[in-house]
Steps between C-alpha positions, in 0.01 A plus 500: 500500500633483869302630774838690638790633306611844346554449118285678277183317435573157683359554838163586693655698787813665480748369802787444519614153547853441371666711791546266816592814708240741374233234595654397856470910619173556377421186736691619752272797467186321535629296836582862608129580476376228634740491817409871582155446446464203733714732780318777455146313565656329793512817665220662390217284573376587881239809424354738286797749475748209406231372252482858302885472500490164396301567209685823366803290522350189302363704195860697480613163499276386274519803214878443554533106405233595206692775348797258565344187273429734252822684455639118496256321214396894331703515138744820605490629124666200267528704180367243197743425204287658311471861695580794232622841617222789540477727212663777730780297548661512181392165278738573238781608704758216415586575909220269613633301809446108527624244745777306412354172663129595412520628176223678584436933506610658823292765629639779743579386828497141378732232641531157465435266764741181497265329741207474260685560219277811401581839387267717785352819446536755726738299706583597826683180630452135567386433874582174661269535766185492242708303253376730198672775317308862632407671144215685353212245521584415883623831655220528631409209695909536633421855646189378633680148652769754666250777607290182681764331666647807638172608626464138669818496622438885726147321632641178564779635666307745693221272588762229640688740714173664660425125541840403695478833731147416630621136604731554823845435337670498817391191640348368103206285758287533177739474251615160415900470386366387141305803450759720592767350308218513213416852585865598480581364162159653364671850636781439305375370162226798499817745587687355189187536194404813683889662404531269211128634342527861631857481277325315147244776522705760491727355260166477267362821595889642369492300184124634388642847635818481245358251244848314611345110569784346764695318189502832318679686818722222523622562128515899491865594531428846417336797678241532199203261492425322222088548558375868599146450584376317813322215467024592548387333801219418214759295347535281800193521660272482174197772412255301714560711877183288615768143550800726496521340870431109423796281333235525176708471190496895381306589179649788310291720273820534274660187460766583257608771679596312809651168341689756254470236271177357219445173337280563202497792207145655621675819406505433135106281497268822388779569234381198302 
């Protein structure tokens, strides 16, 4: 058993290692973090007001890179080979869908994800920038990756322009050319994940709105959806409201009812 890898049973941490790409933006991610972070302390290090910024910054930073890891190395929903449909779902009906490169059951909303080779429950897309498929078992940790950087990106951005106007820009005597040019290119990269977050969570707030994950939109040529009920925040977020906040995988009171899918006959047990 590998310590990374994707296929059923044959790994210790799900992550995705076979896609070159997929692994070079989730880097470029992490250099992202650490650049702003190091700009951000530059210029918020001279007195008590810049130190409370400073730190509201740092742990927006910090819940963002966690809930980042853990939508990158969380399982999004692999559905087993030997996942069964629900009872409600029709067992006997000879209209039971299975993947074609699988072989496996495929739940509603499920999609197959080419990069791990895995059919994914609940699938809402495969993101490059956390090299992971987004799906029912890492949702969460997505929303809260986007929710976090976006929130960083508004203080960051705020706290280095507050910074830059109390420095005489004019004549820049304090401020060295460096820093500026530093200063300017922090603008700029908080100014692009601030638009490109604000956009992903509305485009996730839509899809749990609809029930309509970003593949499933893409698909629909036809004014009638194929899924009428929205997707529970409980589904997403898990039944536990106490870590509803942290990038803590979600724990959901019914199991089957969220995967859409079971791997044992418990149903049939007390008949015996």
């Amino acid at each position: 058993i590998s310590i990374f890898g994707t296929a059923e049973g044959k790994h210790r941490i799900w992550l995705n290692t076979t896609d070159a790409s997929g692994i070079s933006f989730a880097v470029i991610v992490w250099l992202i973090f650490c650049f702003l972070a190091s700009v951000v302390v530059y210029f918020t290090i001279n007195d008590i007001w810049d130190d409370i910024l400073g730190s509201l910054n740092g742990l927006l930073l910090a819940l963002a890179a966690w809930s980042h890891l853990k939508s990158m190395i969380t399982d999004p929903g692999s559905i087993p080979l030997d996942a069964k449909p629900l009872l409600s779902f029709g067992e006997s009906s000879p209209l039971i869908p299975v993947c074609g490169v699988c072989e496996c059951f495929k739940p509603p909303r499920t999609h197959h994800d080419r990069v791990s080779n895995r059919c994914i429950g609940r699938m809402d897309h495969f993101c490059p920038w956390t090299n992971n498929a987004v799906g029912v078992k890492n949702q969460k940790h997505f929303i809260l990756f986007l929710i976090y950087a976006d929130s960083a990106a508004i203080s960051m951005y705020t706290t280095l322009v507050l910074q830059m106007l109390s420095i005489d820009l004019l004549h820049m005597k304090e401020l060295q050319d460096t820093a500026l040019i530093l200063a300017r290119i922090s603008l700029f990269l908080l100014l692009f994940v601030l638009i490109f977050t604000s956009a992903m969570i509305g485009n996730q707030i839509y899809g749990l709105y609809t029930g309509l994950g970003t593949i499933d939109r893409m698909k629909v040529k036809t004014p009638y959806l194929p899924y009428e009920a929205s997707i529970p925040v409980s589904h997403v977020f898990g039944d536990n409201w106490w870590f509803a906040c942290l990038p803590i995988d979600p724990y959901f009171d019914d199991r089957e009812a969220v995967l859409q899918y079971r791997t044992h006959d418990r149903y049939y047990v007390d008949l015996e």
